[in-house]
VOBA-1610 file (N, C-alpha, C; in pm, whole numbers, padded with zeros to 5 digits, always signed):
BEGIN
Unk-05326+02030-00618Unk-05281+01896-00650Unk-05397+01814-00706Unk-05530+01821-00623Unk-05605+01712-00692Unk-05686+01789-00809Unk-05674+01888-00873Unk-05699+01958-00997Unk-05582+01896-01121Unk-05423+01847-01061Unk-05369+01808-01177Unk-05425+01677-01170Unk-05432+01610-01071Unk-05473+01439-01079Unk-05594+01435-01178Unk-05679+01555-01185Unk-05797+01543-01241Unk-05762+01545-01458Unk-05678+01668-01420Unk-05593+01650-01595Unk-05592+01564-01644Unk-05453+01479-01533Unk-05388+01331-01546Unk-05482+01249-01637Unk-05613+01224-01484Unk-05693+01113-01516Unk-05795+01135-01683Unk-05811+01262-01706Unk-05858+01312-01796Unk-05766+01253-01929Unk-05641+01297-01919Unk-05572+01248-02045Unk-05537+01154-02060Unk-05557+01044-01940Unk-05495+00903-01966Unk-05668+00817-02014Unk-05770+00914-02001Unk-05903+00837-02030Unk-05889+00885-02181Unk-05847+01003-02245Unk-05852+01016-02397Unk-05749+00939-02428Unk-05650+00945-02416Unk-05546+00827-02492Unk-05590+00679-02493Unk-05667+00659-02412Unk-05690+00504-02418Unk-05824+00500-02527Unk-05919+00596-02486Unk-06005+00614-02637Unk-05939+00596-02786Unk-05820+00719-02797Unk-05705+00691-02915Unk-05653+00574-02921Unk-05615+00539-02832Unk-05575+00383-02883Unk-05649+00287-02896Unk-05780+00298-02890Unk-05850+00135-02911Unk-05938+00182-03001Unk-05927+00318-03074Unk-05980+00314-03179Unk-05889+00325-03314Unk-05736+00328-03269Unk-05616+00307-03365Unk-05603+00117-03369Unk-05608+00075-03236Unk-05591-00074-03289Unk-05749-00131-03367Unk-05831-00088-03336Unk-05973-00143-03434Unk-05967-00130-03538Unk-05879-00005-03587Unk-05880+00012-03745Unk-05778-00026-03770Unk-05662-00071-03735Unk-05593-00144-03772Unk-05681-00300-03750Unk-05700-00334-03658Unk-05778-00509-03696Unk-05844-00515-03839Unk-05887-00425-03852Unk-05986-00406-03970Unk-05947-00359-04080Unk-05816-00309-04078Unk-05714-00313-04207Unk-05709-00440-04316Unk-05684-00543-04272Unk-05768-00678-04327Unk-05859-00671-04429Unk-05948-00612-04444Unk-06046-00620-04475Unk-06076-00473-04550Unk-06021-00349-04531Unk-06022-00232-04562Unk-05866-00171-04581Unk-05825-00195-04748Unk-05685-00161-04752Unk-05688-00035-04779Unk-05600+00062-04715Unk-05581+00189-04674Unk-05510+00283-04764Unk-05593+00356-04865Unk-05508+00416-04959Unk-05448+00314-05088Unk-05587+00225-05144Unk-05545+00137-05225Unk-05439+00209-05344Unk-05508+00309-05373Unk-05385+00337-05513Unk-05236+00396-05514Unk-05245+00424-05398Unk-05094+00466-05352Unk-05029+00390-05294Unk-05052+00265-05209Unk-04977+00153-05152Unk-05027+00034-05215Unk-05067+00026-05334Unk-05140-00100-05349Unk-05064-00236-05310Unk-04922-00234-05352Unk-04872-00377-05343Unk-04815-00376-05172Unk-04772-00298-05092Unk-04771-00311-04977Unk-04890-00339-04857Unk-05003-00310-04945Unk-05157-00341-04898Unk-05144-00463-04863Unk-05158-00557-05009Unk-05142-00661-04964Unk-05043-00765-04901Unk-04955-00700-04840Unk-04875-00779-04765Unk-04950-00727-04563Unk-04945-00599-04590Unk-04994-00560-04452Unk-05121-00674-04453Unk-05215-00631-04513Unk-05348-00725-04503Unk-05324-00832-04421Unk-05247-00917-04499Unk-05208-01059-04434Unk-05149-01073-04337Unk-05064-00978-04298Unk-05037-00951-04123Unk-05126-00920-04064Unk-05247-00835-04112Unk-05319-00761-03996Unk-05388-00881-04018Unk-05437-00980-04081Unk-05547-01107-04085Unk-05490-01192-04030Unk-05347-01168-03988Unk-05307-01311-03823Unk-05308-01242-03723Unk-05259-01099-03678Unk-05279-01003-03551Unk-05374-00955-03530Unk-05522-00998-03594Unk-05622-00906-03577Unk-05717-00968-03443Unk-05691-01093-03369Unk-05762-01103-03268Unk-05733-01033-03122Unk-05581-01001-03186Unk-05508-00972-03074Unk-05539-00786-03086Unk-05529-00736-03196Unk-05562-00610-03154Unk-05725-00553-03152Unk-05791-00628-03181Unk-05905-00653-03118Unk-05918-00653-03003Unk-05870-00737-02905Unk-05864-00765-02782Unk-05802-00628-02710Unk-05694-00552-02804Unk-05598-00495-02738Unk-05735-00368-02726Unk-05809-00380-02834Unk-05914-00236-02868Unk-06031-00228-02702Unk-06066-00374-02698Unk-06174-00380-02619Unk-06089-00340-02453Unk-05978-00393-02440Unk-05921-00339-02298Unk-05881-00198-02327Unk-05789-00099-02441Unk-05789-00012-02394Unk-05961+00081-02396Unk-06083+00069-02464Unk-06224+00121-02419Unk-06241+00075-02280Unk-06191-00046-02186Unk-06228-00099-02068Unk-06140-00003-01980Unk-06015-00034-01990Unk-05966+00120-01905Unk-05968+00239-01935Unk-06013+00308-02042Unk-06088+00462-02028Unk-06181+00448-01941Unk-06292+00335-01928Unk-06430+00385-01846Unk-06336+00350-01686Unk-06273+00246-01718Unk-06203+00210-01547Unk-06151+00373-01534Unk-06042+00449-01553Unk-05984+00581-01576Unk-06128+00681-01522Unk-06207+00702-01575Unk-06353+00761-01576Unk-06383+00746-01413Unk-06454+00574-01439Unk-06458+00571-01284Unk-06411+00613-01151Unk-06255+00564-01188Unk-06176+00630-01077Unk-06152+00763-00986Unk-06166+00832-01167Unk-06181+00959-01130Unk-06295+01011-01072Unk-06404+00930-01083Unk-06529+01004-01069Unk-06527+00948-00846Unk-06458+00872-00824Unk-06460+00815-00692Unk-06375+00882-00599Unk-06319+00915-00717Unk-06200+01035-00644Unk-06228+01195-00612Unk-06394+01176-00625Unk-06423+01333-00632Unk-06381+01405-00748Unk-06347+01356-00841Unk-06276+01457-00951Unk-06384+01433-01089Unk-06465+01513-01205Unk-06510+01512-01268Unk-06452+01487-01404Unk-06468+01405-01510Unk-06409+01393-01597Unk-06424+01511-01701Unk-06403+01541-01769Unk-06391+01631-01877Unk-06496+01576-01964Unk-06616+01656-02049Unk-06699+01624-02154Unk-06637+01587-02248Unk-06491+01651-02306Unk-06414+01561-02442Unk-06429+01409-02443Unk-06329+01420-02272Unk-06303+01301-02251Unk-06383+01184-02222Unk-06563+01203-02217Unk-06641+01159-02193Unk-06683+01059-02306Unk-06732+01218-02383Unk-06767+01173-02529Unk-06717+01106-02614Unk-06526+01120-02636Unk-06493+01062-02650Unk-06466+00953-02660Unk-06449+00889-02523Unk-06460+00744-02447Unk-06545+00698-02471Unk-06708+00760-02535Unk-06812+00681-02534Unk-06808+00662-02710Unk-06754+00725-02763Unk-06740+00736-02905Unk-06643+00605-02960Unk-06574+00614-02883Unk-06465+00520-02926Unk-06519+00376-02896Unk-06651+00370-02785Unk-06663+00252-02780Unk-06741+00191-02825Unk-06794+00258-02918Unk-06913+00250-03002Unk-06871+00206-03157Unk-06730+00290-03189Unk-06676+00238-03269Unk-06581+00123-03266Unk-06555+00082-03137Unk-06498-00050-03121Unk-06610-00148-03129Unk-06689-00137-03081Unk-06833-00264-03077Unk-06860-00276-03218Unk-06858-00168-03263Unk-06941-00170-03391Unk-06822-00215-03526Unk-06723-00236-03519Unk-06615-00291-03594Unk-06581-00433-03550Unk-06634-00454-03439Unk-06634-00571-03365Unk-06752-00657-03426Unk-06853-00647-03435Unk-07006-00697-03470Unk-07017-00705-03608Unk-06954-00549-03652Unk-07051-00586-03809Unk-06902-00532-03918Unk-06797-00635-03958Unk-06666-00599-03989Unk-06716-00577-04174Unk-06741-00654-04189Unk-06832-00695-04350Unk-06909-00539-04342Unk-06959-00504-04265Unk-07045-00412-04317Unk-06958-00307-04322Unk-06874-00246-04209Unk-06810-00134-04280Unk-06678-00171-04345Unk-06677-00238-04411Unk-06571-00274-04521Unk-06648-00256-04637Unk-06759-00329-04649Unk-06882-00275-04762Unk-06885-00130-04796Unk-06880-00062-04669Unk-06947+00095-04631Unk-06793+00169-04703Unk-06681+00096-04620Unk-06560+00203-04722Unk-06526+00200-04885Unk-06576+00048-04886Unk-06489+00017-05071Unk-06588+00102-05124Unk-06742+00134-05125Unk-06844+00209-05146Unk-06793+00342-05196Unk-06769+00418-05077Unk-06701+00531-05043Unk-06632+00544-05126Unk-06465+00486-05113Unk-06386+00476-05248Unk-06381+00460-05355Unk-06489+00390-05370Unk-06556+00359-05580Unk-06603+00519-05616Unk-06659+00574-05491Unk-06673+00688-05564Unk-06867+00669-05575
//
């Protein structure tokens, strides 16, 4: 039993990594339109949604990175070891949440770059 709790806690700490690094890049959709030449005119309508919802999935980014490490913790109090995916992961994701958080201009710079080619 406490080998599945350990799974559990394992996959509910990667999904919350996945999700707060799906809502960051969506906040940051705004600012980085996704597949300009194939959606161009739906770009800019998303844009302008994601530039009124973007504090909120921001926010939504920084709590789900806050409950992966809460998830982590738990598990780790519970005697149960987290998984290295799920570690790295969790620490990955929160690195890319801070860092989309801090410097938005810069990797928006860093993708149109990219895309010019």
């Amino acid at each position: 039993m406490k080998a599945n709790l350990g799974t559990t806690e394992s996959k509910r700490t990667m999904l919350a990594s996945f999700a707060a690094v799906g809502s960051v890049i969506l906040a940051s959709s705004c600012c980085l339109p996704l597949l300009p030449f194939l959606v161009a005119a739906g770009t800019a309508g998303s844009s302008a949604f994601f530039v009124k919802v973007r504090p909120f999935l921001l926010a939504a980014s920084v709590l789900f990175v806050a409950y992966g490490f809460y998830q982590g913790w738990r598990a780790k109090k519970c005697n149960q070891q987290p998984s290295a995916l799920s570690t790295a992961l969790l620490w990955f994701s929160a690195i890319v949440v801070l860092t989309f958080i801090l410097f938005p201009q810069v990797i928006a710079n860093f993708v149109a770059n990219l895309l010019a080619g």
